[in-house]
N, C-alpha and C positions, 0 to 999 in steps of 0.2 A: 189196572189201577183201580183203587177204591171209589166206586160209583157215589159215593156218600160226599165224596170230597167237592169242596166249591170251587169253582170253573176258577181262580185265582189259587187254590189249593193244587189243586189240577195241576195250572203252569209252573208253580213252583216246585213239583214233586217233579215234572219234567226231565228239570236239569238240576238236582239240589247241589250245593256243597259237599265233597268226603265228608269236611270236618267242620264243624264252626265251634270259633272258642267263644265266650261269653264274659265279659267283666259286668258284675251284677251290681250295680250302682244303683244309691237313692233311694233307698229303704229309708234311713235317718229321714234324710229329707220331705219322703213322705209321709210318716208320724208325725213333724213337727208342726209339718205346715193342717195338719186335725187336730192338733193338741193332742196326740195319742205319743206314748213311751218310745224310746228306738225300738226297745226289744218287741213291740208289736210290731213294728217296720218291720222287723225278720223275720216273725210268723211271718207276717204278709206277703212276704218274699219267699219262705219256702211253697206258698201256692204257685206261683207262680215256675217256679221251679217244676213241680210233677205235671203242671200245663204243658212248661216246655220240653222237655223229657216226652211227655207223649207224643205230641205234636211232631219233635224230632225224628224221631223212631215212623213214625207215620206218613211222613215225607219224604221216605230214603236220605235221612243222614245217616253217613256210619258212625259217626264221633262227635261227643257233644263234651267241651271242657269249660267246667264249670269254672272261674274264679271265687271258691267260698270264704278263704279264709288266709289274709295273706302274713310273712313274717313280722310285716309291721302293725300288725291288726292285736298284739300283744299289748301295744301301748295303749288301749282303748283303757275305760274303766272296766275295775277288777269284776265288779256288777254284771257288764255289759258279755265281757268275753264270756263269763262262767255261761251265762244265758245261751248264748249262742254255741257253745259245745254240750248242754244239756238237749238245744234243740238239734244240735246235727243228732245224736244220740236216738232222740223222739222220731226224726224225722227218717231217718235209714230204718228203725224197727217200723214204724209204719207203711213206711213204702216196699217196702221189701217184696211183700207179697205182687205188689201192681209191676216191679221191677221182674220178677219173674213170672207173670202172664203176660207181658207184652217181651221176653226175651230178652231183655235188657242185660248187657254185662257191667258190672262196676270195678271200675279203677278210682287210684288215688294217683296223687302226685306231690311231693313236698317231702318235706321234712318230719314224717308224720309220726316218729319214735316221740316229738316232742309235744303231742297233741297228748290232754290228761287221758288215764287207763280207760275211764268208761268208754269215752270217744274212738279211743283206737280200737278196742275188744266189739266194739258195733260194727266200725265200719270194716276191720278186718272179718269179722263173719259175714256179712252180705257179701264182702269181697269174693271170699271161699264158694260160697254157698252159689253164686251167679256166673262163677268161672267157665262154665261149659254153654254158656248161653251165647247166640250168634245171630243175634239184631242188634240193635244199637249197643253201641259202648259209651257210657259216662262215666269222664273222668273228671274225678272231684281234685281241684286244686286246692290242698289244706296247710296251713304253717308252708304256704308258696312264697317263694321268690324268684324273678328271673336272675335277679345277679348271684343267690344265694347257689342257686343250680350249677349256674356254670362255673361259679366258684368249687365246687363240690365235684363235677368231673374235673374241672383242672386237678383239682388234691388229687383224685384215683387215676390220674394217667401220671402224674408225680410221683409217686408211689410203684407204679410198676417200671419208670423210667429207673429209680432207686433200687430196684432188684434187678435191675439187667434186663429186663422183660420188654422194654418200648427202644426206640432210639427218636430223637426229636425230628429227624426227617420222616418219620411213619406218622407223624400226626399230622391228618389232614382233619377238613370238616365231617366228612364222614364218621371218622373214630369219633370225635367230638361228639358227634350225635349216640353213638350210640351209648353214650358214656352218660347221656344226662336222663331224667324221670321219662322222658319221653320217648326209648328208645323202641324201637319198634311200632310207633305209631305216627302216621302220617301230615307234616306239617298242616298245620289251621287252614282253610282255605279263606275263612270269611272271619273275622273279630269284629262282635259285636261289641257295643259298650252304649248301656243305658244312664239316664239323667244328663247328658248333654254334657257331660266332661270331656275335655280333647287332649287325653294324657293313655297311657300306656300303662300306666300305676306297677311298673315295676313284673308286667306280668307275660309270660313265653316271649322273653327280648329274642333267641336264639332263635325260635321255631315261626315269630309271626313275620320274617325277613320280607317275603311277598304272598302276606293276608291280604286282601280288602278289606277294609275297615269302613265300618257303618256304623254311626254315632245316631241317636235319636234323642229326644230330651223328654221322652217317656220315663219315671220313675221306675226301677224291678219290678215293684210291688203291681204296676200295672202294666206292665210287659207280659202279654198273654198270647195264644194262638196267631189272631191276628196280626200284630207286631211284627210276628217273629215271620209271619208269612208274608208280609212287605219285605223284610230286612232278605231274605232269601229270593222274592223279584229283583232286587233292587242290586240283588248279587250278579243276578243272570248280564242284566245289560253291561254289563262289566267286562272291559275287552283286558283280558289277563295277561299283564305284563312281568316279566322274571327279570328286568333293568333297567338301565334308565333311559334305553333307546326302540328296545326290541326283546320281542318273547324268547324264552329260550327252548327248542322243542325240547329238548332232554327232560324240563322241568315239565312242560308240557304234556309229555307224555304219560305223565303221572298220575294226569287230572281225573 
């Protein structure tokens, strides 16, 4: 283990999460409350981002899902949205490079044919270009929704049901899964969600069934190393339950 790391970094690299998802909350709120623009909030916010992205990667998580940009985040001002796909844009060519010195693989997840060209033609190429990388994996939740998702495998299992292909008793939860943005990658273990909001905002309804969830009323924008390395002690004491009575090992075994 990295000697550098602090005797609290230490314990938390111990035992980390596979996965921790992230709802990135309070960016607005914390421009407002400075007198400073939203769209400074989200600069502010994407720091905090490449903090936790390192940090991640540096404390044995294998999966780090970012909530960036969700289907309903369209109804924002025309102002606002443009801002924030200029800056995913900025902010993938920037990082790119620190993305591939620390190993880092990028995924997306969403609806992302519907994200404007510049944005997709960015994060598609860091996509490509970070494919063969095998330390952390971040995946960007963009034009996300949890009901849009499973709306979307339902159509494609409709669909092969309509060509002879399925029969309604072969659908279990399994097919299910593999059927949505998420397949092949291992349910959240921990869902974070900063600014002190106690909602779900629509986001991995299917995959966070039995996350832990850690709420903090920390703003994104100061959601940093630290934070994030309480929210991952805070994981450990955590007696993991797969029901509402009793763990289940099968799920168990996964951990």
């Amino acid at each position: 283990m990295d000697s550098t790391l602090t005797p609290d970094e230490r314990r938390a690299a111990s035992h980390p999460p596979r996965h921790v998802a992230i709802i990135m909350d309070g960016n607005g709120r914390w421009a407002a409350e400075r007198g400073f623009s939203r769209i400074r909030g989200h600069r502010a916010g994407a720091e905090s981002i490449r903090e936790i992205v390192r940090s991640a990667g540096e404390l044995g998580v294998r999966y780090l899902t970012l909530y960036a940009f969700s289907v309903d985040n369209w109804k924002r001002p025309t102002r606002e949205v443009s801002a924030l796909m200029r800056l995913l844009a900025t902010f993938l060519s920037r990082e790119e490079a620190g993305l591939q010195k620390n190993g880092v693989r990028l995924r997306a997840i969403g609806r992302i044919d519907g994200l404007p060209r510049e944005a997709r033609a960015a994060l598609g190429g860091v996509i490509a270009r970070t494919a063969g990388n095998t330390g952390l994996t971040l995946i960007l939740a963009l034009n996300y929704g949890g009901r849009s998702e499973i709306t979307d495998a339902v159509r494609a299992l409709c669909l092969k049901s309509a060509r002879g292909e399925l029969r309604a008793e072969d659908v279990d939860e399994e097919m299910i899964s593999a059927h949505l943005n998420t397949a092949g990658i291992p349910d959240p273990d921990l869902l974070i969600r900063t600014s002190g909001e106690m909602r779900l905002s629509n986001f991995l309804l299917w995959q966070i069934s039995y996350a832990e969830l850690y709420v903090t009323p920390v703003y994104w924008p100061e959601f940093r190393r630290a934070e994030f390395v309480q929210a991952l002690l805070d994981y450990q004491t955590r007696e993991r339950r797969f029901g509402c009575s009793s763990a289940n090992p099968a799920r168990q075994g996964r951990q």
